[in-house]
N, C-alpha and C positions, 0 to 999 in steps of 0.2 A: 150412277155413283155421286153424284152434283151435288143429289139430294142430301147428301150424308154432310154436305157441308151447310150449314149456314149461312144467309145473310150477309154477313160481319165477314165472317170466314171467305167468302166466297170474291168479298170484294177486298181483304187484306191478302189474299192471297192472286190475285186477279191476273197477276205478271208469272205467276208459275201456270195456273189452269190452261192458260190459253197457251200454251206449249205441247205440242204433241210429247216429246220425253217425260213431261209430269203431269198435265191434265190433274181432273178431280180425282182422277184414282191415286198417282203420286202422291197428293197431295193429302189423301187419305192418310198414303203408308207413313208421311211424314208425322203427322198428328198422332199417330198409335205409336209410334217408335219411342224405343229409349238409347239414352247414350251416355254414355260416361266418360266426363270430359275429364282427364288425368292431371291438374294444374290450370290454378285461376289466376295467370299470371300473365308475364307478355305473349306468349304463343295462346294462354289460355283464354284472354280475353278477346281478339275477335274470331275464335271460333263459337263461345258462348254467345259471344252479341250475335253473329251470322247464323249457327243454327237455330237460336231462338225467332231470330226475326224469320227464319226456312218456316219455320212454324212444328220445329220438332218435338212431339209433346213431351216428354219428358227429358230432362237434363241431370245427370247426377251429376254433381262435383265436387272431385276430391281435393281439400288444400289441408297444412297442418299451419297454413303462414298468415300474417297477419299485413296488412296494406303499409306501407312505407312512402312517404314523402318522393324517393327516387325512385318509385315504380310510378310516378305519375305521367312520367315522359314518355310510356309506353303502353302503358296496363287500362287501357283505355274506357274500362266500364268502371274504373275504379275512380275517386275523386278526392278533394279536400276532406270535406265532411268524413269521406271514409276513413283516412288515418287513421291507425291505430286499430280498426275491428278487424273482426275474422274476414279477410278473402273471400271464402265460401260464401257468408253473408251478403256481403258486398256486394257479391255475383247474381244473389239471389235477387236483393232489392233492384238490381238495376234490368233482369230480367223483367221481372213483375210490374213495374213502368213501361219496358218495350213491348211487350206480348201477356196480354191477359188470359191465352192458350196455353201456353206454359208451366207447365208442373216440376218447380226443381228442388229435387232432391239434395241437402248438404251434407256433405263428408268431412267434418272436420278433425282428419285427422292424416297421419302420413303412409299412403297406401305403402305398405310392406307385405314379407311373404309371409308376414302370418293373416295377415286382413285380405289379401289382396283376390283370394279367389273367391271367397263371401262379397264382398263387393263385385265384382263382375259378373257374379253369376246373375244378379239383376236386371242386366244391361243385354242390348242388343249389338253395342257398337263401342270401340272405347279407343280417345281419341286421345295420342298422347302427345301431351303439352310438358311432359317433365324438365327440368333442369339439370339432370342428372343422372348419370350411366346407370347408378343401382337401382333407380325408378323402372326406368325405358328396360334392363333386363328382366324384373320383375311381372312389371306388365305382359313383356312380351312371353316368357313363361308359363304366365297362369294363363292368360290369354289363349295360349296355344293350345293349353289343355282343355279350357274349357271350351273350345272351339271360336273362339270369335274373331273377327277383322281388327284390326288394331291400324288408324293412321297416325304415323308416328312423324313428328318435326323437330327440328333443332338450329339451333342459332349461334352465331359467335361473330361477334364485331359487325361487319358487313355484309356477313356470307351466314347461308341458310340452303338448308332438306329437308327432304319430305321424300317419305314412301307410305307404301299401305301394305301391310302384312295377312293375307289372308290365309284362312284355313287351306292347307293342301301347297299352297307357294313357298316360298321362302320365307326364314322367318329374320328376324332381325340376328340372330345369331350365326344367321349365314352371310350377312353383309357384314358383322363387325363381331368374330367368335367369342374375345375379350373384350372387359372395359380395359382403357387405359390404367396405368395404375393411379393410385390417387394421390392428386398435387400437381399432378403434371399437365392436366386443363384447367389454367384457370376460367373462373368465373367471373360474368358479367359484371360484377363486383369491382372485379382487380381488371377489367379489360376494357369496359367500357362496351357498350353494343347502340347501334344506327335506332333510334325512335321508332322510327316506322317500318325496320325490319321485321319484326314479330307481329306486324300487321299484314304483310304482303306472303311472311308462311303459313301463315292460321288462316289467310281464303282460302290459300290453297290446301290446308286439311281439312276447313269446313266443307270446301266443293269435294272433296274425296267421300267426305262422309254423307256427304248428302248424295252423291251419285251412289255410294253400297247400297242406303238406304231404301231410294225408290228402282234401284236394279238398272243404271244410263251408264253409257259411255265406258269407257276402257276405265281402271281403276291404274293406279301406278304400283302394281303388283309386277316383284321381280325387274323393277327399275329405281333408283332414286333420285331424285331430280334435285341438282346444287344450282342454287342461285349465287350469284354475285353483284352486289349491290352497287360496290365501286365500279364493276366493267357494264353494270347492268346486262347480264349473260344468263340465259339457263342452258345447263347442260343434262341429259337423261342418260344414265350412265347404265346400263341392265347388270343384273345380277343374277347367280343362280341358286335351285335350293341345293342345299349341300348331302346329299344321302346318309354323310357319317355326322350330322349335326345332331348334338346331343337332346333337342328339342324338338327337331321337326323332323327329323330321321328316321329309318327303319324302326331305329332301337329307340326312338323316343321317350323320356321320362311322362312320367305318369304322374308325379306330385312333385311338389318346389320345397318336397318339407328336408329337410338335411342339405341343402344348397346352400351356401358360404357365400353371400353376397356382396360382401367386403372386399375390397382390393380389386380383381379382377374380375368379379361374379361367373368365376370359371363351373361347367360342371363338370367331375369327373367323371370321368368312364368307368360303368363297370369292371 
């Protein structure tokens, strides 16, 4: 399998080969993979910098935002020069500097449920970085149907999670059935959030993704694991799938098309 790599390849990847969990074959599955990273923001960018440098060959990335002066305290692929352009872009150029293996795909637009199953059906993997309940419900919806893994994070102030949603487990609607309603979390905006929090959940969704992707180690399926920055604590909290869950249930939906995303992104029961 060695031979399938490269030269270049062989010695940029040198720290993974020489591991029995990912050897040249890993590292194979790495290089053919795709994955679609849901936000190129603070959770988005070091999962983009860490699976690019895994050496994951393809990257889609979806953003509809544009780089901002205080994203700079976090958003770490991001830079001066970048103010002002597309995200997506952004992500791209700074890709294309790290890893010359890498093929990324831009999205420049706000995955919804009307885009959002076209877009994944692309991908092998889809990693979500969103800011936002009606993103994260979204994804985890089409996601379900179209069968994929989804690792999903999330941030506020100090404190941050992370799970992985896979086909057949639970889905994110078993761990949080409703969004809150809206207004009532504010955003990092109005709250303020730790620098380098969104650096220390996006290893931990990049090493989620990269273990589905070469098939290692336990996945955080049907657990969510809350960090706390202030106590420096993790805690793994398990969860179960829900039988009567509108998504991942016996009765499970088939399409996200007539779903009312707004408010609570509730679905109704037949």
């Amino acid at each position: 399998m060695s031979l399938s790599l490269d030269a270049d390849q062989l010695d940029r990847y040198s720290r993974h080969v020489i591991m029995d969990e990912v050897g040249p074959e890993g590292q194979k599955r790495l290089l053919e993979a795709n994955a679609l990273v849901v936000g190129a923001g603070g959770l988005g960018a070091p999962v983009i910098q860490y699976l690019a440098a895994a050496g994951v060959g393809t990257l889609g990335v979806v953003d509809d935002d544009v780089v901002e002066r205080s994203n700079l305290q976090r958003q770490v692929i991001h830079g001066d020069a970048d103010v002002g352009e597309s995200k997506v872009e952004s992500a791209a150029r700074y890709v294309d500097r790290l890893n010359p293996d890498i093929d990324v795909t831009t999205h420049e637009t706000r995955l919804d449920e009307e885009n959002a199953r076209d877009l994944l059906a692309e991908y092998d993997l889809v990693v979500d970085c969103a800011d936002n309940f009606r993103t994260r419900y979204v994804v985890n919806d089409a996601a379900r149907i179209e069968g994929l893994p989804v690792v999903h994070g999330a941030i506020y102030k100090f404190e941050g999670q992370a799970t992985t949603l896979v086909p057949g487990g639970p889905c994110y609607r078993c761990l949080f059935p409703e969004a809150p309603e809206p207004g009532t979390v504010p955003d990092c905006a109005a709250t303020g959030v730790l620098g380098v929090l969104p650096g220390t959940v996006g290893c931990i969704q990049a090493t989620e993704a990269i273990k589905l992707l070469i098939d290692a180690g336990e996945p955080l399926e049907g657990r969510v694991l809350f960090y706390d920055a202030m106590d420096m604590t993790f805690e793994s909290v398990p969860y179960r799938r829900n039988p009567d869950c509108p998504v991942c249930g016996e009765d499970g939906i088939e399409t996200i098309e007539g779903i009312d995303y707004s408010g609570g992104c509730r679905v109704d029961a037949d």
